[in-house]
N, C-alpha and C positions, 0 to 999 in steps of 0.2 A: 170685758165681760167678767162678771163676779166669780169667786174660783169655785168649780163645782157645779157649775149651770152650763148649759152649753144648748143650742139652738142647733135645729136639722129641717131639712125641708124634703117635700116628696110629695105625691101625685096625691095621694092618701092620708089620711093620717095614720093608718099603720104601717104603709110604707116607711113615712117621718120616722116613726117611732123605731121600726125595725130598724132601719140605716143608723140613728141612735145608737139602740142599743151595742148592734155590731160594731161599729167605731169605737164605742166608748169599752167593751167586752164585758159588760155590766148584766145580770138580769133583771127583770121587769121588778121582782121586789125590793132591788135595790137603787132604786129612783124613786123621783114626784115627778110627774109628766102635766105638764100647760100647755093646750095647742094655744098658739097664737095667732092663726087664721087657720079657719077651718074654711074647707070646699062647698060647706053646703051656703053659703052667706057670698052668693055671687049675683053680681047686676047684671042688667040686661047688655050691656055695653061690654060687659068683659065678658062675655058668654065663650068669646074666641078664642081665648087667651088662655095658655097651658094654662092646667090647673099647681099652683103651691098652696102645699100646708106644710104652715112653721111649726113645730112644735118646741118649747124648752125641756130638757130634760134634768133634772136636778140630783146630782148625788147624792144620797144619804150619807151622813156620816158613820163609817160602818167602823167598828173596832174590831180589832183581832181577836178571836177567842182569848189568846195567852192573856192581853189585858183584861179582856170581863171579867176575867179569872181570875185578877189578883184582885179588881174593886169587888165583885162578890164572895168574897174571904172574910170571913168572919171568926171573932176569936175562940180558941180552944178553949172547952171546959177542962177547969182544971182538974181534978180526977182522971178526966181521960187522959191528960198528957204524963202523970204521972204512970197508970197504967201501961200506957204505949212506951215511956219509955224504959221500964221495967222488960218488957215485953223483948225490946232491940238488945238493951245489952247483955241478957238472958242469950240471946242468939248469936250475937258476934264473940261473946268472948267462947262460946264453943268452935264456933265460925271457923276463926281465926287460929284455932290451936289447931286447925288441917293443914297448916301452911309450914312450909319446912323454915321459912322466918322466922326466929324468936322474937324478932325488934318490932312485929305488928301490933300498934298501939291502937283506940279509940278513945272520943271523946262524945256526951251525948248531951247535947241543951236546948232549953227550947226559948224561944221569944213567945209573945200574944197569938204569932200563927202560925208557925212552924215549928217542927223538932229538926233541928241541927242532929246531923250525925257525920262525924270529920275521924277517918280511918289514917294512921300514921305510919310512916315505917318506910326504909331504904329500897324492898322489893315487893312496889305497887302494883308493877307494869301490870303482873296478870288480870289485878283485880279492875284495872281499870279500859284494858280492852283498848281496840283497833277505834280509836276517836270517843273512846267512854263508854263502849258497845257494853262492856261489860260491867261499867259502875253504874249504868242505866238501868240494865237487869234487876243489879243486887239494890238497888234504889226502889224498882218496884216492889222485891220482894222481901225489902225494910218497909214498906210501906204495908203489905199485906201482914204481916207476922204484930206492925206497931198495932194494929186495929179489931186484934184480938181480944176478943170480952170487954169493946171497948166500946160503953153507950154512946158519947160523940164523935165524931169521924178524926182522926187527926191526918196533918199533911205532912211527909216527910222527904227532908232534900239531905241527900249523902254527896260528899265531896272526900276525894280519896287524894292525900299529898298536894294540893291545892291545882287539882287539875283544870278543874272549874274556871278557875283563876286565869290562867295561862291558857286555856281554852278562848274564855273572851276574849282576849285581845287577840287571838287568831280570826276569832269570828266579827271582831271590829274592822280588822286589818283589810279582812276580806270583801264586807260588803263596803267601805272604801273602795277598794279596787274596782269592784263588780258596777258600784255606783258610776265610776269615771268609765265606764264599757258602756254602758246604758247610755249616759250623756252622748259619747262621743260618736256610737252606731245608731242611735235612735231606735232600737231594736230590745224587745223584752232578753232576761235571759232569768233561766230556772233553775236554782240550785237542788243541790242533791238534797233528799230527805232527811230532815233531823228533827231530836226531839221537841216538846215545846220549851224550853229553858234555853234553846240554842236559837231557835226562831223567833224568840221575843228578843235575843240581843242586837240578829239583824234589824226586825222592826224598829227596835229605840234605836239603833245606830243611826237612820235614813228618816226617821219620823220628821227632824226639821231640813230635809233637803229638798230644796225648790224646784227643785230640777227630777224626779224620780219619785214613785209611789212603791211599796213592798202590798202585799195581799200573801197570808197560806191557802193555800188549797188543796184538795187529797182528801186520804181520810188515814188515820191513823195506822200503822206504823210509819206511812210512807207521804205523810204530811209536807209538802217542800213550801219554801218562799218562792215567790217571783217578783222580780223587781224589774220596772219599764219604766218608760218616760213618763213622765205626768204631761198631762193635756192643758193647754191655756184655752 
């Protein structure tokens, strides 16, 4: 069977379809549905005979937010980014003069779609929090302060002492591991909630694994991955 399509049978055809859908844990907007023998198209001869309806069910090919997100990005007016990034280092260099550190440095640059903003210095930890709790924050509220009197919207990513860095490969490591759980129990498993830059690393980590599917679901703050077996 082709990947992505998959056949159900039932008394009905919404039965077919319901059994479908529950199997597959999909909802109705995210399929094409084909009966392939419907109930009402019966002979006289088979009048006896349970009724089956086949239906196909067809997966959409659905993307994760995180990627519509990065192909619907489009580039910074330049004025704005200049703005914005006047905007950021106006705030961090007061920011950062609260910190009993003298050796807290920054750096502020942007590419076509984003302002880079990279915080330096031997005593991070605080600013970057129990799993980046706290460079998420201050990420949001670089991003709110960059978009101040600022006619196009800019996107802003902060990475503090290359946390970011050392974080992916935690969160490669992991869904690795999580992937060989999936396989080996045939059973979904649901990570704890993380931002969207943390749950697009699991998604591309598993995106070519033949064996396992990722989906987020939630709603924001508490957005998680689940990762489960994929169906043949």
């Amino acid at each position: 069977m082709e990947e992505n399509k998959y056949v159900f049978e039932g008394k009905t055809t919404n039965d077919a379809i319901s059994k479908g859908l529950a199997e597959l844990k999909v909802r109705r907007e995210d399929v094409e549905i084909k009966v392939l023998k419907n109930e009402e198209k019966r002979s006289f001869f088979s009048i006896l005979d349970p009724r089956v309806v086949k239906v196909e069910i067809i997966k959409k090919n659905r993307e994760m937010p995180e990627t519509r997100e990065i192909k619907e990005k489009k580039a910074m007016d330049r004025e704005s980014i200049e703005k914005a990034k006047e905007n950021i280092s106006k705030f961090l260099t007061e920011f950062l003069k609260k910190f009993s550190s003298d050796d807290l440095k920054f750096n502020v640059s942007n590419d076509e779609y984003y302002i880079n903003v990279e915080i330096l210095g031997e005593k991070t930890n605080a600013l970057i929090g129990y799993r980046g709790e706290c460079l998420n924050a201050l990420q949001t509220l670089l991003s709110s302060i960059a978009n101040k009197e600022v006619e196009d919207k800019v996107r802003v990513i902060l990475d503090i002492s290359g946390y970011k860095d050392k974080r992916k490969k935690v969160l490669e490591e992991l869904a690795d591991k999580i992937s060989k759980t999936v396989i080996k129990t045939g059973k979904k498993v649901t990570l704890e909630p993380m931002p969207a830059y943390e749950r697009k690393i699991i998604h591309s980590r598993l995106q070519n694994n033949k064996k396992v599917t990722t989906e987020s679901v939630g709603e924001e703050p508490y957005r998680k991955v689940i990762v489960e077996p994929k169906r043949n």
